[in-house]
PQR file of N, CA, C, O and H, with PARSE charges and radii, in Angstrom:
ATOM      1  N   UNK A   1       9.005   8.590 -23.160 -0.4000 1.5000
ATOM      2  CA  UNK A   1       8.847   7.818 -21.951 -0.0000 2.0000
ATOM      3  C   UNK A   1       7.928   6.636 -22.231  0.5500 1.7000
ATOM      4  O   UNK A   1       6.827   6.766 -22.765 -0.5500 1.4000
ATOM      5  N   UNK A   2       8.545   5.254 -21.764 -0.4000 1.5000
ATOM      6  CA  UNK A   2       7.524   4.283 -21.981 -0.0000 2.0000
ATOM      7  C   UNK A   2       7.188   3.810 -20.736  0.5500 1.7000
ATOM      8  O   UNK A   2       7.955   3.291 -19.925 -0.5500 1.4000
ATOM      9  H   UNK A   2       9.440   5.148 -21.330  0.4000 1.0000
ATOM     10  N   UNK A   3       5.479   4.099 -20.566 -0.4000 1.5000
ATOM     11  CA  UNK A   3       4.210   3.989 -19.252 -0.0000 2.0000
ATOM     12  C   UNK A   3       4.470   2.405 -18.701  0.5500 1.7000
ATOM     13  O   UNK A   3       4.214   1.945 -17.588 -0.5500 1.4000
ATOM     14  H   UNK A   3       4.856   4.521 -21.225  0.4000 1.0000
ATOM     15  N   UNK A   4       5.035   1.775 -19.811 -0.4000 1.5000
ATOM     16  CA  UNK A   4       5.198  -0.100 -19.393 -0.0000 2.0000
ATOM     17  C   UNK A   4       5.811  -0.186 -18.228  0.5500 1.7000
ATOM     18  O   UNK A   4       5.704  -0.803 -17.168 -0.5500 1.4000
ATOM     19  H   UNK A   4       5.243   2.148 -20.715  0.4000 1.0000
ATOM     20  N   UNK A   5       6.577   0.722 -18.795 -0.4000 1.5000
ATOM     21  CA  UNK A   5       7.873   0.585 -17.564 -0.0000 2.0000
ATOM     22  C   UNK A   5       7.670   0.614 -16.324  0.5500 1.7000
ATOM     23  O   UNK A   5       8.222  -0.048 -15.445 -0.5500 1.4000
ATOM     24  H   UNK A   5       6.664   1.224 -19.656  0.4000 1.0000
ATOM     25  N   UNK A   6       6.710   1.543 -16.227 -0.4000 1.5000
ATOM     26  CA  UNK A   6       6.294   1.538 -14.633 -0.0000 2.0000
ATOM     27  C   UNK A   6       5.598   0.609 -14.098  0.5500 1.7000
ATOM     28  O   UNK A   6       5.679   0.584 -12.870 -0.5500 1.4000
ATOM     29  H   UNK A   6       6.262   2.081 -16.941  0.4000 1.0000
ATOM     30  N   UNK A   7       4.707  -0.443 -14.743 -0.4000 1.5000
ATOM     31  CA  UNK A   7       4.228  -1.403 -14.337 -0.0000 2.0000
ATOM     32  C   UNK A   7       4.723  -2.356 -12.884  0.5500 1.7000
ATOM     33  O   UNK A   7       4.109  -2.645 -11.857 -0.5500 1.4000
ATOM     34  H   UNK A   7       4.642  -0.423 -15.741  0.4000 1.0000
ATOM     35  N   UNK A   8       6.422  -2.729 -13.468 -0.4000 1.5000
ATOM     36  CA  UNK A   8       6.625  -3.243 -11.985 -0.0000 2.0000
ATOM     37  C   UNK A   8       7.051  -2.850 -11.145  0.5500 1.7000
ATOM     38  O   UNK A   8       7.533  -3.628 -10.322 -0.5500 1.4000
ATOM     39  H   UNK A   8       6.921  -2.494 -14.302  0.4000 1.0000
ATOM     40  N   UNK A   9       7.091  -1.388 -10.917 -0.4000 1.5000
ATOM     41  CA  UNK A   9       6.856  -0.671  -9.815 -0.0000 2.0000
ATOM     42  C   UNK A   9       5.860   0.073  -9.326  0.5500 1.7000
ATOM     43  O   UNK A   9       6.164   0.913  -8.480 -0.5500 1.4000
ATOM     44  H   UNK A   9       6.700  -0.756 -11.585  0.4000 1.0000
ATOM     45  N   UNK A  10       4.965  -0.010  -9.588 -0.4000 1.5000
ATOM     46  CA  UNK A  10       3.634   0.077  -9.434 -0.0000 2.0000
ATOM     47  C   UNK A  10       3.230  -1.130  -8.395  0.5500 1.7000
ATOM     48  O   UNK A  10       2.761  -1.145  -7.257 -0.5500 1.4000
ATOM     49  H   UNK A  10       4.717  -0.693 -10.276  0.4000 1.0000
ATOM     50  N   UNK A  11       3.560  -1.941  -9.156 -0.4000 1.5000
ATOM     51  CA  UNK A  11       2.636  -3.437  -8.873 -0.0000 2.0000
ATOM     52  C   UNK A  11       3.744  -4.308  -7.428  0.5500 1.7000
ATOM     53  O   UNK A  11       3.544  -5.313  -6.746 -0.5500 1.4000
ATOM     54  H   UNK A  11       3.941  -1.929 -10.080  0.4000 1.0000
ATOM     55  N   UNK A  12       4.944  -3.253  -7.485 -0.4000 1.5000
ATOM     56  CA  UNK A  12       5.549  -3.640  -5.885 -0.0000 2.0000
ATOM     57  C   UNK A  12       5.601  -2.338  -4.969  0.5500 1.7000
ATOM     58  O   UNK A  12       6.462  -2.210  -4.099 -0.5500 1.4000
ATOM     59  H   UNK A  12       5.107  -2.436  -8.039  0.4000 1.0000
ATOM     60  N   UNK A  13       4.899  -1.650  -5.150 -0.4000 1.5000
ATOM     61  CA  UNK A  13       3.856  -0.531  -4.314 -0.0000 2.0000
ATOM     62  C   UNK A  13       2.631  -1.154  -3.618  0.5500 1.7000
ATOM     63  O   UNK A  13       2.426  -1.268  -2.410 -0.5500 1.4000
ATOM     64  H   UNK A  13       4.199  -1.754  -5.857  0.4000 1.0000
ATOM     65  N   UNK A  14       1.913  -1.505  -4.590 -0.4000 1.5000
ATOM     66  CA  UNK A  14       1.085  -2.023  -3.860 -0.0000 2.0000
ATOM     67  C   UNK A  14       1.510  -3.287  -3.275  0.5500 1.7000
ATOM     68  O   UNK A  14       0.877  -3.140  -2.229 -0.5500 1.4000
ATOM     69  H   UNK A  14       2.079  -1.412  -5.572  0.4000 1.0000
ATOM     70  N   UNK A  15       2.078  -4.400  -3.128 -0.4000 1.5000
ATOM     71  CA  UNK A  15       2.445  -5.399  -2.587 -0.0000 2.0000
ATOM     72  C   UNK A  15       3.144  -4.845  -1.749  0.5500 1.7000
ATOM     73  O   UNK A  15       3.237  -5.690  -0.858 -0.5500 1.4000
ATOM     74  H   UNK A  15       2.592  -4.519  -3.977  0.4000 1.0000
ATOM     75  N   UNK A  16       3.682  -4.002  -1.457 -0.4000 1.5000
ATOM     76  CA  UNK A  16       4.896  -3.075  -0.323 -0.0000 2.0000
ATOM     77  C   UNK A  16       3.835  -2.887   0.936  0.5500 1.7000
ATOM     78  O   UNK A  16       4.067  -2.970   2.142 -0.5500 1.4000
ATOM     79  H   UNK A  16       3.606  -3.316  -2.181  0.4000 1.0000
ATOM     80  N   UNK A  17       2.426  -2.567   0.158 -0.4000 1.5000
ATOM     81  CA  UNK A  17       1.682  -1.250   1.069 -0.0000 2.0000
ATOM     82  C   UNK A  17       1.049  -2.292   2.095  0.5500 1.7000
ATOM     83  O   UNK A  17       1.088  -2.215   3.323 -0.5500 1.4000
ATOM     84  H   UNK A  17       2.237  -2.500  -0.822  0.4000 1.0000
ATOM     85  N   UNK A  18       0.240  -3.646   1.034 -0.4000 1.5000
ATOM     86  CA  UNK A  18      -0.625  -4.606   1.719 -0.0000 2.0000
ATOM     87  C   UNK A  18       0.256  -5.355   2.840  0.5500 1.7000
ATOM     88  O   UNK A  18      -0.215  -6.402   3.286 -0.5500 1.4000
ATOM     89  H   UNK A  18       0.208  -3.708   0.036  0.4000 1.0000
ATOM     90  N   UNK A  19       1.485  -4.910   3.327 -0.4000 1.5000
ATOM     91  CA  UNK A  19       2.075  -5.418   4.335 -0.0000 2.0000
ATOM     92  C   UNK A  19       1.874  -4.475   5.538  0.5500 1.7000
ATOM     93  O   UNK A  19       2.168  -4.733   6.705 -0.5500 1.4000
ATOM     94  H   UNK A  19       1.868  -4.060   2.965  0.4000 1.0000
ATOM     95  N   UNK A  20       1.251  -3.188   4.998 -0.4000 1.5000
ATOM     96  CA  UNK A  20       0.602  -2.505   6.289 -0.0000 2.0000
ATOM     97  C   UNK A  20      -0.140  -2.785   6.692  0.5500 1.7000
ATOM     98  O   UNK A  20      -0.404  -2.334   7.806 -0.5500 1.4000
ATOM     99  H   UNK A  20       1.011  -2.979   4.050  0.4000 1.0000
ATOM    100  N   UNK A  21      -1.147  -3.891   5.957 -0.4000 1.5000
ATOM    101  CA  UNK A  21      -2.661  -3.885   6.152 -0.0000 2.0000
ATOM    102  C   UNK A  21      -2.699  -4.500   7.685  0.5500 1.7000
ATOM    103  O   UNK A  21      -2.050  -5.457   8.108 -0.5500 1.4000
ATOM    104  H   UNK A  21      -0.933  -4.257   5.052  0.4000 1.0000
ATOM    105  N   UNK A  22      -3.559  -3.750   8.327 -0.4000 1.5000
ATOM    106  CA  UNK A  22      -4.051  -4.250   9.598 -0.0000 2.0000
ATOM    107  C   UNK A  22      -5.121  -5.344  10.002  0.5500 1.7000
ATOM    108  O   UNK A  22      -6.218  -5.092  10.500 -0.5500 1.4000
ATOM    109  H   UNK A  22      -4.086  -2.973   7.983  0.4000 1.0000
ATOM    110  N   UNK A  23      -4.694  -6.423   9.747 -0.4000 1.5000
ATOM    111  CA  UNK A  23      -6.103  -7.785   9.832 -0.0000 2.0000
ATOM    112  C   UNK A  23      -6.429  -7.750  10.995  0.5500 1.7000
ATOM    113  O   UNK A  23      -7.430  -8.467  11.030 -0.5500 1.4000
ATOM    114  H   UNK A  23      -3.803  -6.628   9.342  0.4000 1.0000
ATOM    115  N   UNK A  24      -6.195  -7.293  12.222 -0.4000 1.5000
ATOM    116  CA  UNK A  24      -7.118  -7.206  13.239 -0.0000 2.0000
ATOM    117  C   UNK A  24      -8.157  -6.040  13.076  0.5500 1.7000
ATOM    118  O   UNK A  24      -9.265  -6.456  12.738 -0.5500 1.4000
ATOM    119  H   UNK A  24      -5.382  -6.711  12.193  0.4000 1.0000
ATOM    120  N   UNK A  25      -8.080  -4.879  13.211 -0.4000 1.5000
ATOM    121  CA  UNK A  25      -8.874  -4.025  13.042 -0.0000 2.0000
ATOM    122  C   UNK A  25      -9.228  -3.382  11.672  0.5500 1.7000
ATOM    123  O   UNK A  25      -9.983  -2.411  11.626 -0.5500 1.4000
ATOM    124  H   UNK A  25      -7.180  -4.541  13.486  0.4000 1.0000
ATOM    125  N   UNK A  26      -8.754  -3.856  10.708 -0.4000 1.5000
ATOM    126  CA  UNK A  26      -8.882  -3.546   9.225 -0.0000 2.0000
ATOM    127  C   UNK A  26      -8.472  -2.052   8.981  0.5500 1.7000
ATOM    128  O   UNK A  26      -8.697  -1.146   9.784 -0.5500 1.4000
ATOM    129  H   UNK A  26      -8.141  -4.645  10.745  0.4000 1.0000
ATOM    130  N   UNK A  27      -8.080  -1.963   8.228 -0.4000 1.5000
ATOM    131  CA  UNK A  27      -7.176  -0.460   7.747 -0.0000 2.0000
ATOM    132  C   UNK A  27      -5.653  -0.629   7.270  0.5500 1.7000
ATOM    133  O   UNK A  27      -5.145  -1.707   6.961 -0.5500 1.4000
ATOM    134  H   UNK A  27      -7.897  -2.699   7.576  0.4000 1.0000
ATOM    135  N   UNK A  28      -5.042   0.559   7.261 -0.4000 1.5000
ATOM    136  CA  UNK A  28      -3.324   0.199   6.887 -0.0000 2.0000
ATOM    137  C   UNK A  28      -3.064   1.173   7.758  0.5500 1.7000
ATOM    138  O   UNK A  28      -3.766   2.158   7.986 -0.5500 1.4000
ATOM    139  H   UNK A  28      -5.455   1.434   7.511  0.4000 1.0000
ATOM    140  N   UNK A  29      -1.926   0.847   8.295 -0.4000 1.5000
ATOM    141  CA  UNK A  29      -1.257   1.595   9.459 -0.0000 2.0000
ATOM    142  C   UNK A  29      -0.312   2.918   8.290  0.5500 1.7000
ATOM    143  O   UNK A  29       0.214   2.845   7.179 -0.5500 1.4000
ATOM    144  H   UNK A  29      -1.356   0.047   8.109  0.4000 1.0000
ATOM    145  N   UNK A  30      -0.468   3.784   9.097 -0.4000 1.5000
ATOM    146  CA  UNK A  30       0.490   4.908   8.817 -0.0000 2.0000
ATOM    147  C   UNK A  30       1.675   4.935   9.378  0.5500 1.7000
ATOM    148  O   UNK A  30       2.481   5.552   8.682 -0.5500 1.4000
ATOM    149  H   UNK A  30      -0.895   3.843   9.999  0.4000 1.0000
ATOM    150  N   UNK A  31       2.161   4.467  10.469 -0.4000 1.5000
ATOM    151  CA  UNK A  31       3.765   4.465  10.326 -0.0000 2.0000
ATOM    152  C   UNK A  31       4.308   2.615  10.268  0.5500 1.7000
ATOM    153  O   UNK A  31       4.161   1.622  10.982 -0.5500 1.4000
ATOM    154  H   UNK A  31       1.506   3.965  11.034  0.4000 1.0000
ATOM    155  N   UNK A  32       4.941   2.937   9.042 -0.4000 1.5000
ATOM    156  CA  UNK A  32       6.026   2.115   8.638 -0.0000 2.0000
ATOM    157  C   UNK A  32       6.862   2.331   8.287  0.5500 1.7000
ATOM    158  O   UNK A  32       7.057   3.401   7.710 -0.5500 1.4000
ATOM    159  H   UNK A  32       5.060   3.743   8.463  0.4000 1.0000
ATOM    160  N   UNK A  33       8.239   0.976   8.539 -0.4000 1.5000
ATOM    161  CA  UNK A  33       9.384   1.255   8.463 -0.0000 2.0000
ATOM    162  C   UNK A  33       9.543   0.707   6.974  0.5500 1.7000
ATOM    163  O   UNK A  33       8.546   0.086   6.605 -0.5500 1.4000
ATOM    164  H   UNK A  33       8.081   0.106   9.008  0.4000 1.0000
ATOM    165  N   UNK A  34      10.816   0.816   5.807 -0.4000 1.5000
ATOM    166  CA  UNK A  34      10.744   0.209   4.932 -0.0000 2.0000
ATOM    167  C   UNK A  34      10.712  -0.899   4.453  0.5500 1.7000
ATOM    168  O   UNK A  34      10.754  -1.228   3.267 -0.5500 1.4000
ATOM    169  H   UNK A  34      11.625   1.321   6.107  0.4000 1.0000
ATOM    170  N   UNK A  35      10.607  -1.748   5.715 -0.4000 1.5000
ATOM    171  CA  UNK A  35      10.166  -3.555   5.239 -0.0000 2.0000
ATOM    172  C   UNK A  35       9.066  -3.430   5.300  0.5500 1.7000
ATOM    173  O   UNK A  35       8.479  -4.159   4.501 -0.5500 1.4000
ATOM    174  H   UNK A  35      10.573  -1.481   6.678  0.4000 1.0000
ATOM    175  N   UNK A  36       8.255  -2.643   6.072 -0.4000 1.5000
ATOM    176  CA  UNK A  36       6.442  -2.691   5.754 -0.0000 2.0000
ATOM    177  C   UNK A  36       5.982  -2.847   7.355  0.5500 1.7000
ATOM    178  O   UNK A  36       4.788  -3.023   7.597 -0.5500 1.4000
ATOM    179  H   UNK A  36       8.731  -2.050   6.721  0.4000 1.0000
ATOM    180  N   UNK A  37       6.850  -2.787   8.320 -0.4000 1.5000
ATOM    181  CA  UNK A  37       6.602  -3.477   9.414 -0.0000 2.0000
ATOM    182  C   UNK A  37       6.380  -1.963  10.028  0.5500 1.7000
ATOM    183  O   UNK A  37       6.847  -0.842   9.826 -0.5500 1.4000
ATOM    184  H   UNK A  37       7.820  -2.644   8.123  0.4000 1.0000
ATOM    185  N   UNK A  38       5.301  -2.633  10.983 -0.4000 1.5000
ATOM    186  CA  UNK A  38       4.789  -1.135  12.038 -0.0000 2.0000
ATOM    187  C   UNK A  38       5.505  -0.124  13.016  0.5500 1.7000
ATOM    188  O   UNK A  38       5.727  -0.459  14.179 -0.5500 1.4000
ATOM    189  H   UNK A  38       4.921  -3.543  11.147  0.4000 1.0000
ATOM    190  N   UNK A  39       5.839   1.028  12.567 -0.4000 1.5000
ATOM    191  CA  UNK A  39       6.977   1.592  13.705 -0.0000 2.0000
ATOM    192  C   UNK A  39       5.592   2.057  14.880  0.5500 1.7000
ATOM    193  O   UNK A  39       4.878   3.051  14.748 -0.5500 1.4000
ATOM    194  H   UNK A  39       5.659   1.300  11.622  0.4000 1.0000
ATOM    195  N   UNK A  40       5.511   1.158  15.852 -0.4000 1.5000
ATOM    196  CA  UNK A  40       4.585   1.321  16.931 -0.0000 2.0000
ATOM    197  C   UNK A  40       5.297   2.781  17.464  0.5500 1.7000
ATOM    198  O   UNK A  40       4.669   3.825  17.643 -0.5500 1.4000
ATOM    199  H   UNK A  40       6.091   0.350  15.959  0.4000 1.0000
ATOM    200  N   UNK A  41       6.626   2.614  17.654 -0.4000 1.5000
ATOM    201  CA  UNK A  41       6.957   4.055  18.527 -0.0000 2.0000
ATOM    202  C   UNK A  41       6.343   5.528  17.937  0.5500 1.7000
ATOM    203  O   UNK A  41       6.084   6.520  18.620 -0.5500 1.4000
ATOM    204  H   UNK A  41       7.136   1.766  17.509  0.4000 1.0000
ATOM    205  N   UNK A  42       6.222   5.410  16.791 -0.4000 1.5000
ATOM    206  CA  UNK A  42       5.500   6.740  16.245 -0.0000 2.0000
ATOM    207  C   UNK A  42       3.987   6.602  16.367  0.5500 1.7000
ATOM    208  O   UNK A  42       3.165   7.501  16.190 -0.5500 1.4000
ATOM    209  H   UNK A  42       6.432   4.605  16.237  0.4000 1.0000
ATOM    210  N   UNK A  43       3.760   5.388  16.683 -0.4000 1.5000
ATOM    211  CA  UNK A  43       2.472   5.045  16.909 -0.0000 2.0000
ATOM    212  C   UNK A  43       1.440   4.802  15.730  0.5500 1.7000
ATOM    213  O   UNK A  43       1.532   5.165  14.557 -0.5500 1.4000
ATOM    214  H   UNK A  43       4.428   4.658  16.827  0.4000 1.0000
ATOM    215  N   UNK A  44       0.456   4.104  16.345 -0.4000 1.5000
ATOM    216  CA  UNK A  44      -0.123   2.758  15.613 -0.0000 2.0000
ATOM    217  C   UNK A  44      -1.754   3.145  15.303  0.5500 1.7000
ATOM    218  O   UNK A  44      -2.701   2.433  15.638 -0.5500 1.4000
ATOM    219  H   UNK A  44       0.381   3.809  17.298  0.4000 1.0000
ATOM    220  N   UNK A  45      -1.878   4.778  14.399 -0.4000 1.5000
ATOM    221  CA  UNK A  45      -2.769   5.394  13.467 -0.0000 2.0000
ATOM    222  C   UNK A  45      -3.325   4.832  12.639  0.5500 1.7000
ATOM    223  O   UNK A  45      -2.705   3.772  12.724 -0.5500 1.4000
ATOM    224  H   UNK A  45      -1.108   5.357  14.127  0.4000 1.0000
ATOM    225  N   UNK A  46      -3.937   4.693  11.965 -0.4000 1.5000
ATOM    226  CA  UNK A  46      -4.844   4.832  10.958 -0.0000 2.0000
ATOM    227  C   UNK A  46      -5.611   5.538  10.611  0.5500 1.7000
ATOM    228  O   UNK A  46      -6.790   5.193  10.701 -0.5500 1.4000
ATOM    229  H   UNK A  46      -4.441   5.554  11.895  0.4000 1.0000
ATOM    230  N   UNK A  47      -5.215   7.033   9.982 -0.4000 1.5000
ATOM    231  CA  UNK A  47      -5.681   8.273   9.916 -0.0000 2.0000
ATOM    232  C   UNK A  47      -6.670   7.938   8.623  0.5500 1.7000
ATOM    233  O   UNK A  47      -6.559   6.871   8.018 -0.5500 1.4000
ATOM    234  H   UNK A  47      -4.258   7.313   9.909  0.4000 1.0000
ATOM    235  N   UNK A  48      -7.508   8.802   8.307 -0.4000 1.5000
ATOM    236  CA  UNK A  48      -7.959   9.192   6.783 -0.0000 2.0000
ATOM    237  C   UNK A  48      -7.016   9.575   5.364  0.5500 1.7000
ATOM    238  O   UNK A  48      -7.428   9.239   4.253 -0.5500 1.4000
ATOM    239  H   UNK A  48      -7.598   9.669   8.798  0.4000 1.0000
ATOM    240  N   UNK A  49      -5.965  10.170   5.506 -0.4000 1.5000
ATOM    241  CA  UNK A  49      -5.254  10.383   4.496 -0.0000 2.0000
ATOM    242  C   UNK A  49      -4.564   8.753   4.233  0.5500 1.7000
ATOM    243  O   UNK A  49      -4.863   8.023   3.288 -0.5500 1.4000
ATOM    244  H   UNK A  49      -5.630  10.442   6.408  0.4000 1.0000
ATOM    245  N   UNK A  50      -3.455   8.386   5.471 -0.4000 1.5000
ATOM    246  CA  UNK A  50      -3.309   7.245   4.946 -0.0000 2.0000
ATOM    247  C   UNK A  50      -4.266   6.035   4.091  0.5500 1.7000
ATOM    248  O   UNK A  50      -3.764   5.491   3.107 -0.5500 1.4000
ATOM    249  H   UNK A  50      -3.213   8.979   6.239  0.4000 1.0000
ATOM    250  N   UNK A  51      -5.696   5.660   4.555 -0.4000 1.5000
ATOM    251  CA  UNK A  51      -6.429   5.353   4.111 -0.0000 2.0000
ATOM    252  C   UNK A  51      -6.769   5.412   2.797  0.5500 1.7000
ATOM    253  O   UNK A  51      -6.791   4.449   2.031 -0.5500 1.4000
ATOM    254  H   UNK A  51      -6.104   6.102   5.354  0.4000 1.0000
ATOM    255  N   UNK A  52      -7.114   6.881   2.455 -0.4000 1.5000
ATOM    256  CA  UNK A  52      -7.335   7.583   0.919 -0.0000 2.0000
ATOM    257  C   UNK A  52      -6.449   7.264   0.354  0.5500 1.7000
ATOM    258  O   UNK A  52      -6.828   6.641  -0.638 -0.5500 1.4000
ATOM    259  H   UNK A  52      -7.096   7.663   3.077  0.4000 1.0000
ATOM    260  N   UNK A  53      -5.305   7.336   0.411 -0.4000 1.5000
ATOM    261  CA  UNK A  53      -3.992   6.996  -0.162 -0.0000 2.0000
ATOM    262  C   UNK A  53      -3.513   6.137  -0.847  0.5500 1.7000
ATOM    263  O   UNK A  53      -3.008   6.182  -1.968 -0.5500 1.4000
ATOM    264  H   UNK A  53      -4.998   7.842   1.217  0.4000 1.0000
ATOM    265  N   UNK A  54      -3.794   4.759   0.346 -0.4000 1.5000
ATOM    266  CA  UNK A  54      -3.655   3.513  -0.258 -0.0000 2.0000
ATOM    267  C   UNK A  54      -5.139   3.053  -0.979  0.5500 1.7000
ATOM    268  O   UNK A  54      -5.096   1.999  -1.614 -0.5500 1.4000
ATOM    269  H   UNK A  54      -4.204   4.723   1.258  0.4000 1.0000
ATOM    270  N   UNK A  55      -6.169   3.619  -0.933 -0.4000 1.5000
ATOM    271  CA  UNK A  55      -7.381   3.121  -1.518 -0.0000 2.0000
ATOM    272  C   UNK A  55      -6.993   3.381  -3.115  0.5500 1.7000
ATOM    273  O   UNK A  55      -7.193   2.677  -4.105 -0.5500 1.4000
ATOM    274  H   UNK A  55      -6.204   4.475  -0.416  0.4000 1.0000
ATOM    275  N   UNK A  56      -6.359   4.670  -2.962 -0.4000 1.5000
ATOM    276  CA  UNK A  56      -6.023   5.533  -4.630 -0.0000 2.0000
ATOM    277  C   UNK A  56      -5.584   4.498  -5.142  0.5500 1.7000
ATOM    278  O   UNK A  56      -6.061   3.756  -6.000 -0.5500 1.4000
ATOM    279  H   UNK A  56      -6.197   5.242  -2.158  0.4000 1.0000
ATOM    280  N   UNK A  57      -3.906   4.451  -4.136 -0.4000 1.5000
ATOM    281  CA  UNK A  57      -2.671   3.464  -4.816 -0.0000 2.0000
ATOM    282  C   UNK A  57      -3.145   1.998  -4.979  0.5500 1.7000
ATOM    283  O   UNK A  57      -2.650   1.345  -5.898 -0.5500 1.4000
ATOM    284  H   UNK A  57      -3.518   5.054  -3.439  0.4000 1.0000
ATOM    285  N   UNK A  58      -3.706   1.650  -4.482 -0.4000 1.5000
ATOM    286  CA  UNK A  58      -4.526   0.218  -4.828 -0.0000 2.0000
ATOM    287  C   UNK A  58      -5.496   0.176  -6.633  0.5500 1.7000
ATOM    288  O   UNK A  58      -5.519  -0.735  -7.461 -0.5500 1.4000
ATOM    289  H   UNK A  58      -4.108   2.180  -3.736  0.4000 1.0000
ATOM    290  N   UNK A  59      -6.014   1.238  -6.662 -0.4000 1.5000
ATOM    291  CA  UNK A  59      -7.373   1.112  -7.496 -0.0000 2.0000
ATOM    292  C   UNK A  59      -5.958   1.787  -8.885  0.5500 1.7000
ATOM    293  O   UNK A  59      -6.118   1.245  -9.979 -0.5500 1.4000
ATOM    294  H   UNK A  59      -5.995   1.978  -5.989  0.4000 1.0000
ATOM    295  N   UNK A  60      -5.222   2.419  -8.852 -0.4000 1.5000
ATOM    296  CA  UNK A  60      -4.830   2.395  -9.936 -0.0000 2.0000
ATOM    297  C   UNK A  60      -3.827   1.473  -9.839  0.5500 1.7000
ATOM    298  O   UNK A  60      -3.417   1.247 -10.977 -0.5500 1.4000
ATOM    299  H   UNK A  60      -5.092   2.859  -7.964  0.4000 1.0000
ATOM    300  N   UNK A  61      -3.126   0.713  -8.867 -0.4000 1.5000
ATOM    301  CA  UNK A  61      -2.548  -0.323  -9.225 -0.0000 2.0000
ATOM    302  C   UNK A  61      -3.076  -1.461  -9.972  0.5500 1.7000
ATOM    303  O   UNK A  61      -2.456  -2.286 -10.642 -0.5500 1.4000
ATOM    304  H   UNK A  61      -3.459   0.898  -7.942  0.4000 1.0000
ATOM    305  N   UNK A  62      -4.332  -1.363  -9.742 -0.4000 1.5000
ATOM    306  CA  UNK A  62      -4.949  -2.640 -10.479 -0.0000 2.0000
ATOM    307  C   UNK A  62      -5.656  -2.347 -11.912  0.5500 1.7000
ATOM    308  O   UNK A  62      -5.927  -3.251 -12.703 -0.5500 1.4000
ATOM    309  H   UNK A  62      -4.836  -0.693  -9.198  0.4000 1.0000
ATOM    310  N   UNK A  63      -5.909  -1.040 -12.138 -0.4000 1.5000
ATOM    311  CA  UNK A  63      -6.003   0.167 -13.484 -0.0000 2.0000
ATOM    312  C   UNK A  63      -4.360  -0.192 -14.424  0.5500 1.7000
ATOM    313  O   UNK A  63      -4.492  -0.179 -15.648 -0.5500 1.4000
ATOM    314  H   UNK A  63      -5.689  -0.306 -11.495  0.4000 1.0000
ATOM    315  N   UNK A  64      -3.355  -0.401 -14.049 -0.4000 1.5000
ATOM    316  CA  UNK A  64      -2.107  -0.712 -14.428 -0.0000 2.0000
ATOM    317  C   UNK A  64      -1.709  -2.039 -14.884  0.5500 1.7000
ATOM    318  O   UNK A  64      -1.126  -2.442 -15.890 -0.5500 1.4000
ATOM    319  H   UNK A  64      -3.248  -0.411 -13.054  0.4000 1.0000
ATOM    320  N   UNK A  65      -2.332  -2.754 -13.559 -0.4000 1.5000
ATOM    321  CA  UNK A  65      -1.156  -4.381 -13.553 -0.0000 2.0000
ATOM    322  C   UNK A  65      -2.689  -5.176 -14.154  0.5500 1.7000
ATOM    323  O   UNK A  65      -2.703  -5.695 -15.270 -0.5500 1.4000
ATOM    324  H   UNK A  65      -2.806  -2.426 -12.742  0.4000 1.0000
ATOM    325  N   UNK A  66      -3.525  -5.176 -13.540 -0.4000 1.5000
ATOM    326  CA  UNK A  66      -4.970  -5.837 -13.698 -0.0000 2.0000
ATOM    327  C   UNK A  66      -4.800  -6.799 -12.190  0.5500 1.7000
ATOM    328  O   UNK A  66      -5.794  -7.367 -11.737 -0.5500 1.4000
ATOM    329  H   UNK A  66      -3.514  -4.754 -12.633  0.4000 1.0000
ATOM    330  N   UNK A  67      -3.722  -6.880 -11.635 -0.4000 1.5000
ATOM    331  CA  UNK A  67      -3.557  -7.716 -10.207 -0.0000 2.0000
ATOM    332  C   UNK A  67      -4.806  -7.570  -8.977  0.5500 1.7000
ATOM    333  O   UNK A  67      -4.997  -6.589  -8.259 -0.5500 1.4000
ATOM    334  H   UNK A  67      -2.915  -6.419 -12.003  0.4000 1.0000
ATOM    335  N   UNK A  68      -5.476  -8.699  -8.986 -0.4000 1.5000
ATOM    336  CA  UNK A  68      -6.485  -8.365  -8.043 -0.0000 2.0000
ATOM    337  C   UNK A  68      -6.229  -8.315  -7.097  0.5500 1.7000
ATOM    338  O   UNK A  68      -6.830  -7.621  -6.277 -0.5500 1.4000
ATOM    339  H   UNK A  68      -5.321  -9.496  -9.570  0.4000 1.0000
ATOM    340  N   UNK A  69      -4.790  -9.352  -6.725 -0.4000 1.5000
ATOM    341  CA  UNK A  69      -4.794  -9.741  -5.623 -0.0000 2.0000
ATOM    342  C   UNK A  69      -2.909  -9.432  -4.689  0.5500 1.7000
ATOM    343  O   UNK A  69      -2.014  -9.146  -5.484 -0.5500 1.4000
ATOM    344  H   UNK A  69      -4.301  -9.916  -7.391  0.4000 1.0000
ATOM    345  N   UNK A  70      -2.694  -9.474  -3.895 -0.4000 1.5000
ATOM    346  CA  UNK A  70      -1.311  -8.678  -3.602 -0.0000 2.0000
ATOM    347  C   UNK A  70      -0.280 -10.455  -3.426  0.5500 1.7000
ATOM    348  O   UNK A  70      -0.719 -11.604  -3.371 -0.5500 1.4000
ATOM    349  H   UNK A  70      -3.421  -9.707  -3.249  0.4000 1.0000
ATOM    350  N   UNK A  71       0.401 -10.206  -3.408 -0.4000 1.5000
ATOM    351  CA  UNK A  71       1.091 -11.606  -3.566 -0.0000 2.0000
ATOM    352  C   UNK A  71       1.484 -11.663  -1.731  0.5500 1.7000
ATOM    353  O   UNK A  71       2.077 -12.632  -1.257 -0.5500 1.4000
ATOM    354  H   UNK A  71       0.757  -9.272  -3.453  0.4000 1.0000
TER
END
């Protein structure tokens, strides 16, 4: 198995996720649909797991790509 490979999917994980990010109240929303956009009807959380989650998927995305920043 070559680890390279995963690089650019990794690195459009995290660019997937930072479309949850919530700039009004800061956090990432937990329900989204697969464009990244907020399914309000399940409602508009920001639990702790989601949080932990993307903090992980962030810090080794950038352990991977070196990308500081999300496009």
């Amino acid at each position: 198995m070559n680890p390279d490979l995963a690089i650019g999917y990794v690195d459009s994980c995290t660019n997937f996720w930072m479309t949850a990010y919530d700039s009004v109240n800061g956090g990432f929303s937990a329900n989204v649909d697969r464009a990244g956009q907020l399914l309000a009807s399940w409602g508009t959380n920001e639990n702790l797991v989601s949080q932990t989650r993307n903090a992980y998927g962030f810090v080794r995305g950038f352990m991977m790509t070196g990308n500081e920043s999300s496009r």
